[in-house]
N, C-alpha and C positions, 0 to 999 in steps of 0.2 A: 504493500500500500504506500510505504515512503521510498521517494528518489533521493538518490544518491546527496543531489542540491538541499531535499528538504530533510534530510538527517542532521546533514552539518548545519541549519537553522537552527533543527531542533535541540544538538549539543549547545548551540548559543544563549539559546531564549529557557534553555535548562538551568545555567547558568547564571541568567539574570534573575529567575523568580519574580519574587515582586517589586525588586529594584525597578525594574521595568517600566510599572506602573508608578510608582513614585517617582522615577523623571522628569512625569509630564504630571503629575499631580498638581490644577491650576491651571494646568497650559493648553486645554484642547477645546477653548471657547468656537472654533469655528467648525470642529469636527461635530460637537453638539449641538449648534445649531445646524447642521447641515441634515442630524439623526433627526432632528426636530421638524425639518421642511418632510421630509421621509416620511416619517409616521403620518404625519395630516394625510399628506395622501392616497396613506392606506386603510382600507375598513378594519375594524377590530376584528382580530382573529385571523388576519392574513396571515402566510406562512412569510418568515425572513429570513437569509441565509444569512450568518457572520462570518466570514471567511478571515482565518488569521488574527479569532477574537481574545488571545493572549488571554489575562485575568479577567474576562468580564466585563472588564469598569473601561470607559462608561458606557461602548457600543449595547455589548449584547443587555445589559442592566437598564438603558435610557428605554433600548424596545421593550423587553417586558412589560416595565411601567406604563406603556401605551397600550397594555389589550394587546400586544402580537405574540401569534408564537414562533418565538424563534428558535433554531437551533444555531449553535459555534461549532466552527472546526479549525485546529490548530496542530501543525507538527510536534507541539511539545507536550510533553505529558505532564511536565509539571504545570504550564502555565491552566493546562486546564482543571489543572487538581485546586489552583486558585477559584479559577470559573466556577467549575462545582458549588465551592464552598461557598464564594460569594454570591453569582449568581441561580439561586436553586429553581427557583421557576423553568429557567431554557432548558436543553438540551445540550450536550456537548460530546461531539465525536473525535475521536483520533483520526484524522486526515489531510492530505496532502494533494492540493489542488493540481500539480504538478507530476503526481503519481497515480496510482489508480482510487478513485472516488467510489467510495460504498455504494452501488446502486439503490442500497436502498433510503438512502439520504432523499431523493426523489427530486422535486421541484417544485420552485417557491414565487410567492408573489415580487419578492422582490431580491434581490441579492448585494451585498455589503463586502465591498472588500478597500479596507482603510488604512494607506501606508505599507502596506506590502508587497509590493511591486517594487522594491528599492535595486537600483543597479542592475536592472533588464535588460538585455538588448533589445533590439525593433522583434525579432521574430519570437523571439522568448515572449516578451509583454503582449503581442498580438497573439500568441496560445493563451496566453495566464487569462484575456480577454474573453476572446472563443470560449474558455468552457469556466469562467462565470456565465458566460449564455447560454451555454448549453445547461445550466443547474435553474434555471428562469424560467417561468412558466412565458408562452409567446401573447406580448405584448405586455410584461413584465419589465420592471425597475433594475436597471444595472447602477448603482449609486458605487463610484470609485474614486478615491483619491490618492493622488502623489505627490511627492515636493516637485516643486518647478527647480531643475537648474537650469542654468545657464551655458554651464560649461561642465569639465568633468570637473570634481575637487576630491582631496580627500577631508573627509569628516572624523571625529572623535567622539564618541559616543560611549560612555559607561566603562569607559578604560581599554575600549578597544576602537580601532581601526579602518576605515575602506573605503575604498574610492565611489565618490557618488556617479550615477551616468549625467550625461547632461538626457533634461527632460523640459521640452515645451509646450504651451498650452495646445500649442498648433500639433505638434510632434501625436499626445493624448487624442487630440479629437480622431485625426487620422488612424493609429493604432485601431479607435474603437469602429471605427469604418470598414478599415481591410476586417475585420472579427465578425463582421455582417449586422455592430447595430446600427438603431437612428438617434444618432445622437442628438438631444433637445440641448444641451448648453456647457458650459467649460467656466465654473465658477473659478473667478481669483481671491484667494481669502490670506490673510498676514497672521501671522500668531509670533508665539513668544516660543522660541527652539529648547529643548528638552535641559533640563538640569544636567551641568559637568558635559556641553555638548559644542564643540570648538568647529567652524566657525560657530562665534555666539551670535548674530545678529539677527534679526528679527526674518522668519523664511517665508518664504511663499509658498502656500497651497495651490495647488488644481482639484476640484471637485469636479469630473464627469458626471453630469446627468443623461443618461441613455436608456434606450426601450428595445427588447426585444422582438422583432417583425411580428405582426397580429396574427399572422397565417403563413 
């Protein structure tokens, strides 16, 4: 079920726990307001995928509080022994979007995948795309977000390391084209960059907003 890519994730974000989550403790006002545009649009009780919902907090935790049912899936097993704990409403799978996906996960109103797309290439991030849609029910929410670079850089993050891709808002819409959705918009949102996380300045978000073909 995990690829080769999403083990070494997984050794990673095993590692981090819930440091993780306390990086950005305070820091994801745009990523909650964007869960927050999300839920209005969906009826109580839609299904919603969390793709790469680490601890819970605050993706998969914001939807429950809205009536949805949601499931998470993440390559690590600790982050989701956090989930569990904290968020016990959802659901939470062992899986790797990148490897073979539980058929029986099925498919959802809408699908969530939040910062994890980091350092893709075009053909990588146009799969990673595809089968968020393929897990969407047709004429279903593909809600995705990535940092904007500019260029390549390397980044410092939690005492480790890696080079960021360069990523543009134009670069995102197109990925989610070649992937076969219709993209409705390419939000740009600013936030405050993650605790002990060099560069420190203020980064920019891309929010995809796209829909899976009706028929």
């Amino acid at each position: 079920m995990i690829s080769p890519e999403g083990a070494r994730v997984a050794r990673v974000f095993d590692s981090l726990g819930m440091d993780f989550e306390r990086a950005f403790a305070g820091r994801k006002q745009a990523q909650t307001d964007a869960v927050e545009d999300l839920a209005r649009r969906l009826a109580p009780g839609s299904r919603v995928l969390d793709v790469g919902c680490a601890t819970g907090r605050p993706t998969t935790e914001q939807l429950c509080a809205k009536g949805l049912d949601v499931t998470g899936i993440d390559v690590s097993e600790v982050m989701l022994a956090h989930a569990r704990r904290q968020v016990p409403r959802a659901r939470f799978v062992l899986a790797d979007l990148f490897g073979e996906v539980p058929a029986e996960l099925g498919a959802y109103d809408a699908v969530v995948c939040l910062f994890c797309f980091v350092d893709l290439p075009e053909h990588s991030f146009v799969e990673g795309v595809r089968r968020l849609a393929a897990l969407t029910v047709p004429g279903g929410t593909v809600l995705l977000a990535v940092l904007e670079r500019r260029d390549t850089q390397v980044v410092r993050f939690l005492g480790r390391t890696y080079r960021a891709a360069r990523c543009l808002r134009e670069d995102v819409r197109h990925y989610a084209e070649l992937a076969g959705l219709e993209v409705e918009r390419v939000e740009v949102r600013t936030e405050a960059p993650a605790r002990d996380q060099a560069p420190a300045e203020p980064e920019r978000s891309l929010y995809l907003w796209a829909r899976t073909p009706a028929s």
